[in-house]
RODO-2510 file (C-alpha; in nm, 4 decimals, decimal comma):
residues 424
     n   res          X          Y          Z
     1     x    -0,5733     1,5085     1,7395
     2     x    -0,2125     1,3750     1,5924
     3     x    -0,2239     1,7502     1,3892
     4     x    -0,2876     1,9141     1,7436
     5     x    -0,0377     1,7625     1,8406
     6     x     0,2313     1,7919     1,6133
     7     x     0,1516     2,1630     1,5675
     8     x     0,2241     2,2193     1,9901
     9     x     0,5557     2,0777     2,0104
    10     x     0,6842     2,2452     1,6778
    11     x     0,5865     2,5789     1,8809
    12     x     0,7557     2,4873     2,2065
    13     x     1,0430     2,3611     1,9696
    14     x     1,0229     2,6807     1,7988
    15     x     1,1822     2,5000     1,4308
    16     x     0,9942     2,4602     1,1579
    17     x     1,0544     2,0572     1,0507
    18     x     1,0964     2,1383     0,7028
    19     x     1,4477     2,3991     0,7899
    20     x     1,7289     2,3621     0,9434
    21     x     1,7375     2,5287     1,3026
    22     x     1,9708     2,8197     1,3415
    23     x     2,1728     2,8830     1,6059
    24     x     1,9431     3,0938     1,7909
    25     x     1,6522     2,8379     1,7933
    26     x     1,5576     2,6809     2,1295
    27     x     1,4713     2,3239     2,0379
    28     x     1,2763     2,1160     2,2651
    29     x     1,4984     1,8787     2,4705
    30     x     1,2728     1,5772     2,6184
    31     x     1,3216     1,2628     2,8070
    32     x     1,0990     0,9929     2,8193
    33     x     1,0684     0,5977     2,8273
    34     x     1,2112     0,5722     2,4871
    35     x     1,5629     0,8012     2,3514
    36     x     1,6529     0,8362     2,0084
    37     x     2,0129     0,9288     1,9843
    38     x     2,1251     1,0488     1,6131
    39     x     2,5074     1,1029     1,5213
    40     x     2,6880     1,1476     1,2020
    41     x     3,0844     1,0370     1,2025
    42     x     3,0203     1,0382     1,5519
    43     x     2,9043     1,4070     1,6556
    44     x     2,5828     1,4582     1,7970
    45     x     2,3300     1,5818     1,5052
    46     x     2,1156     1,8877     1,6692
    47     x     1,7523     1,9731     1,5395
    48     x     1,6710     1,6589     1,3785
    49     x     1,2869     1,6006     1,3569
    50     x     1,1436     1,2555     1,4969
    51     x     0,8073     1,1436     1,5238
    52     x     0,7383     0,9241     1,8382
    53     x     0,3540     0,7694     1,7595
    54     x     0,1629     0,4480     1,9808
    55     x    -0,1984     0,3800     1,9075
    56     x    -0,3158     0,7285     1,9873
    57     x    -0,0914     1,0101     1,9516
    58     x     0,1703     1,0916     1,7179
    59     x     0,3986     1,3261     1,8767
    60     x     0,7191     1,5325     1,7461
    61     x     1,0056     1,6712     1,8903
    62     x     1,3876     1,7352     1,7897
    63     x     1,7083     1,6420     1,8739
    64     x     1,8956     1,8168     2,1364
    65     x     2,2795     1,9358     2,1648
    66     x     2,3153     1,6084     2,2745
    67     x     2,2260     1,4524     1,9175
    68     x     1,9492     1,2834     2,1627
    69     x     1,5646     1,3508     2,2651
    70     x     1,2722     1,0883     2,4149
    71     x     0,9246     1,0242     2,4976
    72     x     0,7021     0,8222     2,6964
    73     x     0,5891     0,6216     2,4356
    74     x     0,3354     0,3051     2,5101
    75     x     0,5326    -0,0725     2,3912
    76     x     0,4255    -0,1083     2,0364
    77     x     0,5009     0,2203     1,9223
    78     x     0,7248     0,3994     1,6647
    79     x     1,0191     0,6473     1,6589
    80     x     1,0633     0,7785     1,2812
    81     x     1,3933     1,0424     1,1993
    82     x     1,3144     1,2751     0,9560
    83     x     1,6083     1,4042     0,7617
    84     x     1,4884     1,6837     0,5582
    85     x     1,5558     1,7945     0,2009
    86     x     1,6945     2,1417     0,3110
    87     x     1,9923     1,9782     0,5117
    88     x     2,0256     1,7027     0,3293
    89     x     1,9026     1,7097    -0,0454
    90     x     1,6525     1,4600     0,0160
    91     x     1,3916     1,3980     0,2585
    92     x     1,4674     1,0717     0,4234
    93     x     1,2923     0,8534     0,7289
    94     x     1,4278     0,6216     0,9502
    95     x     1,1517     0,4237     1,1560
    96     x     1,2046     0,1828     1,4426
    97     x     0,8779     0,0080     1,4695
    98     x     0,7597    -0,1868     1,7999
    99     x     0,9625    -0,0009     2,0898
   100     x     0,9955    -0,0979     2,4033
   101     x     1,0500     0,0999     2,7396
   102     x     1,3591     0,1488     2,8060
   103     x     1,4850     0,1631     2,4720
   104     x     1,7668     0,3776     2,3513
   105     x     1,7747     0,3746     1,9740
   106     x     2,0720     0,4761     1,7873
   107     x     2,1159     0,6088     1,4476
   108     x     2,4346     0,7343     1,2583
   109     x     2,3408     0,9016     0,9347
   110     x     2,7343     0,8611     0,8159
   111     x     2,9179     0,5946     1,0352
   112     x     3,2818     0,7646     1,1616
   113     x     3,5553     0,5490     1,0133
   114     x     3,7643     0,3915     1,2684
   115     x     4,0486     0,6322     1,3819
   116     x     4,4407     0,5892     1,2933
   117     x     4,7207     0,6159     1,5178
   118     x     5,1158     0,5114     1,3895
   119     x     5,2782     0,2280     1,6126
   120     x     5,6161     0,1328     1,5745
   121     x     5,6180    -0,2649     1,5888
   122     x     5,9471    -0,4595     1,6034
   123     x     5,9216    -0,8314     1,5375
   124     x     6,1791    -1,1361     1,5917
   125     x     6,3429    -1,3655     1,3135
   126     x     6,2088    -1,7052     1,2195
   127     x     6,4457    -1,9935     1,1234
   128     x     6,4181    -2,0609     0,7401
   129     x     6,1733    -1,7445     0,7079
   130     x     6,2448    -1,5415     0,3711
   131     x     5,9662    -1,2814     0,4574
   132     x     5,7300    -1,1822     0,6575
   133     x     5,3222    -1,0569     0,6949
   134     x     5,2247    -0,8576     1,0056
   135     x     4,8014    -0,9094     1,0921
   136     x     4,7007    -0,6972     1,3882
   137     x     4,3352    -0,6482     1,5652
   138     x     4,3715    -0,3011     1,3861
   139     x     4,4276    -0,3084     1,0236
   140     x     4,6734    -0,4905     0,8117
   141     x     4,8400    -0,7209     0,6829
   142     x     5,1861    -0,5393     0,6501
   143     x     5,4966    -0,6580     0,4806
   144     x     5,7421    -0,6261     0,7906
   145     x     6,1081    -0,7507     0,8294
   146     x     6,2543    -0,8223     1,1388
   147     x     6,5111    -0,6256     1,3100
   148     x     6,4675    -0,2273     1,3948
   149     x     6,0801    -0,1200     1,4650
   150     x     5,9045    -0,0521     1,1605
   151     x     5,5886     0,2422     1,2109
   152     x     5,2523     0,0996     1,0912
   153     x     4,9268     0,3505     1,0209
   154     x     4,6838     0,0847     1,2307
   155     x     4,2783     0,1848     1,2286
   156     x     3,9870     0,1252     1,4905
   157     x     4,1767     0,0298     1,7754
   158     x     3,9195     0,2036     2,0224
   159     x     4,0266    -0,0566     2,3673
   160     x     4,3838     0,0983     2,3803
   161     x     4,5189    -0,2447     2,2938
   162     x     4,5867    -0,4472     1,9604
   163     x     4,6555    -0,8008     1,9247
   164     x     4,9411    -0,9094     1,6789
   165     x     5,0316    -1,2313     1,4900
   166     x     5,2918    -1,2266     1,2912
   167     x     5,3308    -1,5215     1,0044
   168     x     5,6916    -1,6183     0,8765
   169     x     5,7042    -1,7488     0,4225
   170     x     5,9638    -1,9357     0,3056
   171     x     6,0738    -1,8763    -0,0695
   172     x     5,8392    -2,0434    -0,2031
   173     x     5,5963    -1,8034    -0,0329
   174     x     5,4471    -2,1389     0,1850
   175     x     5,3982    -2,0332     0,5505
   176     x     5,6139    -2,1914     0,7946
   177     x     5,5604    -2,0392     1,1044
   178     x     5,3709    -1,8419     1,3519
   179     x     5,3969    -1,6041     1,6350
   180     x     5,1220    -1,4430     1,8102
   181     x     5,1266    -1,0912     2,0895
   182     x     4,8142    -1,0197     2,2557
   183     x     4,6353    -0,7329     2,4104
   184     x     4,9546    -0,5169     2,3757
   185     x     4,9575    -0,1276     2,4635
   186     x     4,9348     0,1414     2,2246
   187     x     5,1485     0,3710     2,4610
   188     x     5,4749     0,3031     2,3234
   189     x     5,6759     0,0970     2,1089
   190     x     5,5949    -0,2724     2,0789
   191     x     5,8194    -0,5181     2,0748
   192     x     5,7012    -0,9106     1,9967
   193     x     5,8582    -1,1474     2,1437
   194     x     5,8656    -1,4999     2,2095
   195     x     5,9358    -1,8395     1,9859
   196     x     5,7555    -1,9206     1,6648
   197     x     5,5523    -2,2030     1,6793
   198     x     5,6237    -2,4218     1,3302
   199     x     5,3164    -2,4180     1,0958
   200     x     5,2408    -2,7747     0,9635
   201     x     4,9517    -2,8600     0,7458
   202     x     4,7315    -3,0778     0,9885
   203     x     4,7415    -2,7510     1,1770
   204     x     4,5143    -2,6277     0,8284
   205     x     4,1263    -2,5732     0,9857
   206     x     3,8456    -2,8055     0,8457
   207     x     3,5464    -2,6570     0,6605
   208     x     3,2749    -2,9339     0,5835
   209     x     2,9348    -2,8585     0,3992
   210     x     2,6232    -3,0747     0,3515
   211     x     2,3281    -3,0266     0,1431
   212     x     2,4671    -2,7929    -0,0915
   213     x     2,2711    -2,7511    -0,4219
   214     x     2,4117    -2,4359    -0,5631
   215     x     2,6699    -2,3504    -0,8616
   216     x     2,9298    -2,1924    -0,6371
   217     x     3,0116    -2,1564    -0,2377
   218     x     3,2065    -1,8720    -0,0929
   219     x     3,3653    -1,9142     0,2314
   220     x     3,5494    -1,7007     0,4815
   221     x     3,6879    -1,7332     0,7882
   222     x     3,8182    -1,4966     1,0770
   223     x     4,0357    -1,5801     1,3598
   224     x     3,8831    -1,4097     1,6352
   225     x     4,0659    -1,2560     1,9469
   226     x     3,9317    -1,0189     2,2049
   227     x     3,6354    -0,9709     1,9817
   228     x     3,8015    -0,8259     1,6847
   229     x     3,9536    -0,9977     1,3826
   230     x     4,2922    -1,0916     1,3770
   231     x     4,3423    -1,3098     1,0533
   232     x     4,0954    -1,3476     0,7622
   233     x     4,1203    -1,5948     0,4585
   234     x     3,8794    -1,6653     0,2056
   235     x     3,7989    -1,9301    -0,0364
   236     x     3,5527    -2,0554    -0,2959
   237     x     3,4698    -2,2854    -0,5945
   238     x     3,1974    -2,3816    -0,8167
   239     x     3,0042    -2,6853    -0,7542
   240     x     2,8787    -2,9394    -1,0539
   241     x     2,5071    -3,0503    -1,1001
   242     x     2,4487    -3,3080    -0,8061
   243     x     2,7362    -3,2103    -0,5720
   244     x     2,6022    -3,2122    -0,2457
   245     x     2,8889    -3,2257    -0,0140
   246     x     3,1595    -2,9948    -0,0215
   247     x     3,4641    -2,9263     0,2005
   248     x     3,7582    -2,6267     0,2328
   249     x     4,0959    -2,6600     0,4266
   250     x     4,2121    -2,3147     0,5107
   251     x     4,5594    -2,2096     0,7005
   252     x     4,4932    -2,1552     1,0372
   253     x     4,7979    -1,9982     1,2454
   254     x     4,7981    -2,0650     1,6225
   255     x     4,6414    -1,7611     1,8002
   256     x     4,5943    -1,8592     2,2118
   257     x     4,2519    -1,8064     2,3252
   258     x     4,1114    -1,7216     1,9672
   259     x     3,7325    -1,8000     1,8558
   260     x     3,6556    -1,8492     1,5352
   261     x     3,4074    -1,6296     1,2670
   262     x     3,2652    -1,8505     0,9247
   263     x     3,0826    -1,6602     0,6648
   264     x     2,9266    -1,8685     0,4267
   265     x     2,7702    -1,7448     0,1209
   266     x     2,5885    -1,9642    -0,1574
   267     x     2,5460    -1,8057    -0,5331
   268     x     2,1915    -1,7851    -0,5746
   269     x     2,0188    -1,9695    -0,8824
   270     x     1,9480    -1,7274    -1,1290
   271     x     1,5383    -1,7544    -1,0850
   272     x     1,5990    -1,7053    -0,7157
   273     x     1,4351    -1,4085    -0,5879
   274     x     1,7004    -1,3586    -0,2717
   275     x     2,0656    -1,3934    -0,1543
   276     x     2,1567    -1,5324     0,2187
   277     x     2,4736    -1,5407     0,3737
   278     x     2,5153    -1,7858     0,7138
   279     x     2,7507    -1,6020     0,9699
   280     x     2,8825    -1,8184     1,2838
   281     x     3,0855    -1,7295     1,5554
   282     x     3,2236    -2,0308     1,8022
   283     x     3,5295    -2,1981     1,9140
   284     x     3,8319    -2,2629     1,7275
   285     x     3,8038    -2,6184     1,5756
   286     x     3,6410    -2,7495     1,2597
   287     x     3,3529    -2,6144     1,1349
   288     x     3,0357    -2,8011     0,9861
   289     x     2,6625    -2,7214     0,8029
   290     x     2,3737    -2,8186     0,7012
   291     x     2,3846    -2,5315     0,4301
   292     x     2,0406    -2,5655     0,3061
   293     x     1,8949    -2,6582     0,6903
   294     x     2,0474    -2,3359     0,7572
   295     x     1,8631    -2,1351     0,5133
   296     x     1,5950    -1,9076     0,5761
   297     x     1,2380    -1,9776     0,3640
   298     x     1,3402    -1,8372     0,0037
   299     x     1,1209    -1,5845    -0,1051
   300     x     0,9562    -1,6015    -0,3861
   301     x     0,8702    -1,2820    -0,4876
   302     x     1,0472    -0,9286    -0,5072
   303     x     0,8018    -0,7815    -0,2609
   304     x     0,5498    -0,4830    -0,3285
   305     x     0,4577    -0,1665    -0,1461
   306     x     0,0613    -0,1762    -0,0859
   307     x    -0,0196     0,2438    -0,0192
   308     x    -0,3185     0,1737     0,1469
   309     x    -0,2226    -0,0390     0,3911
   310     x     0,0748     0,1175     0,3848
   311     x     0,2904    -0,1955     0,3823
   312     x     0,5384    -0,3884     0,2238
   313     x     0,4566    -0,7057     0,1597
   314     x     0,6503    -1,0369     0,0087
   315     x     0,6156    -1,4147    -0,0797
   316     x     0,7749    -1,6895     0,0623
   317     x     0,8183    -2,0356    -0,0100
   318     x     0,5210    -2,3110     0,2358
   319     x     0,6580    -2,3916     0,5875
   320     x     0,6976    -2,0147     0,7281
   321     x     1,0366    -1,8085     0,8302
   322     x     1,2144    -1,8109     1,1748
   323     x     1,3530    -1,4612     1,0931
   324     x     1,3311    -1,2592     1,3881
   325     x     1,4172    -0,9165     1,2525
   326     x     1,2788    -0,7444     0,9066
   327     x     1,4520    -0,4363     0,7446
   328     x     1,3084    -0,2500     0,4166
   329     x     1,3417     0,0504     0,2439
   330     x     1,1030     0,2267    -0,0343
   331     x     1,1409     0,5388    -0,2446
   332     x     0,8637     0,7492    -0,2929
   333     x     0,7817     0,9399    -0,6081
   334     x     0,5497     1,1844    -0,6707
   335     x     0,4091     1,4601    -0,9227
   336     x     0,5790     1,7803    -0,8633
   337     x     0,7470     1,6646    -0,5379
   338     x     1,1030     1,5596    -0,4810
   339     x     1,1126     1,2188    -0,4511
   340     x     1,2081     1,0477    -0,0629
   341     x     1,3503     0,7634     0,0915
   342     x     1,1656     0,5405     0,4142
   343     x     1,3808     0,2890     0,5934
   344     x     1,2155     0,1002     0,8437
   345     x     1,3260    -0,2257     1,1205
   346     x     1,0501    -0,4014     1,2992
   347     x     1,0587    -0,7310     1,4908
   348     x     0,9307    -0,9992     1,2454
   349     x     0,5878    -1,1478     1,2259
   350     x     0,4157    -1,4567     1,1340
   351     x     0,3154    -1,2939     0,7312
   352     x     0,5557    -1,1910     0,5074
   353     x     0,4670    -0,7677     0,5831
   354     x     0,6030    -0,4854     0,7565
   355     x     0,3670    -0,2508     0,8250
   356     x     0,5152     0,1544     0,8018
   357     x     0,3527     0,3714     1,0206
   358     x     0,1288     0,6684     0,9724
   359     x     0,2991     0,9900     1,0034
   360     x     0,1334     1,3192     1,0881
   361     x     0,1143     1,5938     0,7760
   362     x     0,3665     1,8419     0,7330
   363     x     0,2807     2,1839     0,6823
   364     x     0,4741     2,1641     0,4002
   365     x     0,3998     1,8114     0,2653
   366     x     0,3053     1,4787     0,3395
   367     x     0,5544     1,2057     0,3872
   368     x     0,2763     0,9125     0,3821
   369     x     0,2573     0,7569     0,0748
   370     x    -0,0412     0,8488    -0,1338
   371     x    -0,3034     0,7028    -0,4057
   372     x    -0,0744     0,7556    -0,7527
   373     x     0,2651     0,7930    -0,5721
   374     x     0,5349     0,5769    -0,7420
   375     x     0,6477     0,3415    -0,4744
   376     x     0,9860     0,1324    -0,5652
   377     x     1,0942    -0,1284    -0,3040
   378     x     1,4872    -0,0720    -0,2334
   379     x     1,5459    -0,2848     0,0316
   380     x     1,4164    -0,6588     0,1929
   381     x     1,6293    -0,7974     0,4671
   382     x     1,5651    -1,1287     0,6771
   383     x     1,7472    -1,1530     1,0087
   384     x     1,7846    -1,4622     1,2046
   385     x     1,9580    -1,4248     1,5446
   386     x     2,0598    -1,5699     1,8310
   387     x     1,8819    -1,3640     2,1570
   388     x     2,1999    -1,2615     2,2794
   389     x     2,1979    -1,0283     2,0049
   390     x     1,8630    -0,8933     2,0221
   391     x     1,9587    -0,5517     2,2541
   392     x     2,2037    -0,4803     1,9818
   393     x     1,9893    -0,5461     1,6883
   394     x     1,7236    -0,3210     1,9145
   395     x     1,9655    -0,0354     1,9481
   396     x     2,1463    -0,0294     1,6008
   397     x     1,9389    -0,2498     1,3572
   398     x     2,0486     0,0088     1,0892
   399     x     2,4313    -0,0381     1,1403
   400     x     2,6262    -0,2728     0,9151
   401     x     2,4628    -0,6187     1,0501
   402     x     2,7778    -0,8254     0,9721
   403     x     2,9662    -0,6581     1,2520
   404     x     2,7237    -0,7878     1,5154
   405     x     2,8504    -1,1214     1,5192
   406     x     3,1854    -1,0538     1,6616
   407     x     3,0444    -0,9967     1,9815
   408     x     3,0029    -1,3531     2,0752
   409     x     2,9352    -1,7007     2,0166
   410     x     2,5596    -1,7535     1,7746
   411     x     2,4370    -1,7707     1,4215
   412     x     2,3126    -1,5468     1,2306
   413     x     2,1444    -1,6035     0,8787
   414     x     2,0562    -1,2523     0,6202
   415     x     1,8898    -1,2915     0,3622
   416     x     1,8395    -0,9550     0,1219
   417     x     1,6542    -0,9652    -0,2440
   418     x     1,8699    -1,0968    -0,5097
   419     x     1,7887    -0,8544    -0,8276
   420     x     1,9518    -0,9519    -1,1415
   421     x     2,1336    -0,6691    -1,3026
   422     x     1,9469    -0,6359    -1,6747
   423     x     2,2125    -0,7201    -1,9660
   424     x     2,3442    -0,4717    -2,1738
***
């Protein structure tokens, strides 16, 4: 029945799955409870094959002009992108398990980079200053001197608007003052004004971390503003045997109205078998954690591909994960086959496994892997977030997770396989 199927919509598509449609193919443009849209740098990407399969069909169509195409599919299905070999070099799947109605799923084989536009910024003198550092909502820092506008090259501003703090050094390059210029127009020339505000060191931000048992702690923090990063600093230092406390004071320039992002990343022991990193967005203020009470359950294995269950599955230390989300990737090799890739996001369940669906056959291969295939995991990712985040993580769960979090207040733990790099 799933071949039957498969073979009907390739006609009324009229492209073969395996080629890339010409111009003169008429591909099969559907709607239906669930839309996959596919872009790359942004453009629609035409004549893509996806699979759409629930407990009893498995379906395929392609992408329209629109980079776009949907089915009714029943809740608990599966929407798989095929990217094949002859447009791309390598045959590689994309599957968004357990879909829900409504769902519009996005993937963008090659994310665009944010676009550039030149600005020409002019910026006031501070008393005692001996330079200056221009951070923007749009690229930067710049050196910048006060007096005629200076042009800056300034990237991803896609609102129309940047925010601007500028940050006066004294000769000693220690930073003694501040001035901040928000939600200013890209249509002409900006010009900051206003009155410094004096940088003293109580004004320095508070990091404090608890139950820390690793060698060394990475921090980093973002002053947040209109949901897009206005100043980032970063520190980190190794920890002895039996430190359990540890605590950072970082510069924090006034910025009105700004939240605050913490990334905090621990340096794995070296028989750990994963990595995490604890990302928080909240108010400005001091920031605290329970490092270790923040943790997802370590794993405690690699993780292994079982072909005839046709899942991954891991180990974990006792007392079960609150991960919510699970992304994985395997590569495929085979006997007188190009080898593939199969990336895959699915809502987490109570075992450590994510199950890959079955796809229908090919007529010119089969993309399920088989009895003496060569099956390498390539990617494990945990994902703990807060539910304001879960359309997002829905939509895009194969976009760069760490941008998520500057949409709003809520913690979010990833954890990934830590692999040790063999020595030479």
């Amino acid at each position: 029945m799933r071949r039957f199927a498969l073979l009907v919509l390739v006609a009324c598509g009229g492209t073969d799955p395996g080629s890339s449609p010409d111009a003169s193919d008429t591909l099969d443009v559907t709607t239906g409870s669930v839309t996959m849209l596919v872009t790359e740098r942004g453009v629609p990407v035409v004549g893509l094959p996806v699979f759409f399969r629930d407990a009893d069909t498995a379906r395929l169509s392609m992408t329209g002009e629109l980079g776009s195409v949907g089915l009714d599919l029943d809740a608990g299905g599966s929407v798989t992108v095929l990217q094949p070999r002859s447009r791309y070099g390598t045959d590689q799947l994309s599957t968004f398990a357990e879909v829900e109605a409504g769902d519009v799923l996005h993937l963008d084989l090659d994310p665009l980079g944010p676009p550039t536009i030149e600005v020409a910024i002019a910026i006031p003198a501070a008393t005692g200053a001996a330079g200056y550092q221009l951070h923007t909502s749009c690229g930067g820092p710049f050196g910048v001197a006060p007096g005629p506008a200076q042009t800056f090259a300034l990237e991803g501003c896609n609102s129309g608007t940047v925010d601007l703090l500028v940050l006066a050094y004294d000769d000693d390059s220690n930073l003694v003052a501040s001035l901040f210029s928000g939600s200013r127009s890209l249509t002409a020339p900006i010009t900051v004004a206003g009155t410094y505000t004096p940088y003293v060191a109580t004004m320095d931000n508070t990091l404090a971390y608890t139950n820390v048992d690793f060698s060394f702690l990475g921090v980093y923090q973002a002053i947040v503003s209109s949901g897009r990063r206005v100043y980032e600093s970063t520190r980190g230092d190794s920890l002895e045997p039996g430190v359990t406390e540890k605590t950072f004071a970082i510069e924090q320039p006034g910025v009105t109205g700004a939240t605050m992002l913490y990334s905090t990343t621990p340096f794995p022991h070296p028989e750990a078998f994963d990595e995490q990193v604890v990302l928080e967005h909240q108010p400005a203020g001091p920031y605290s954690l329970d490092l270790r009470g923040a943790l997802l359950t370590p794993y405690t294995s690699l993780g292994a591909f079982e072909i005839a269950a046709r899942r991954l599955v891991w180990t974990e230390a006792a007392g079960g994960s609150r991960a919510d989300l699970v992304r994985a990737g395997i590569r495929v090799s085979r006997r007188d086959l190009p080898a593939w890739t199969w990336q895959i996001v699915a809502p987490r369940v109570a075992d450590p496994v994510v199950t890959f669906p079955e796809l229908p056959v090919l007529a010119s291969r089969d993309l399920n892997p088989q009895v003496g295939d060569i099956v390498t995991v390539t990617e494990l990712t945990n994902v703990d977030f807060p539910v304001a985040y879960a359309a997002e993580l829905r939509a895009n769960a194969f976009a760069d997770l760490h941008r998520i979090i500057e949409r709003g207040p809520g913690r979010m733990v990833i954890q990934r396989r830590y692999v040790v790099e063999p020595s030479l």
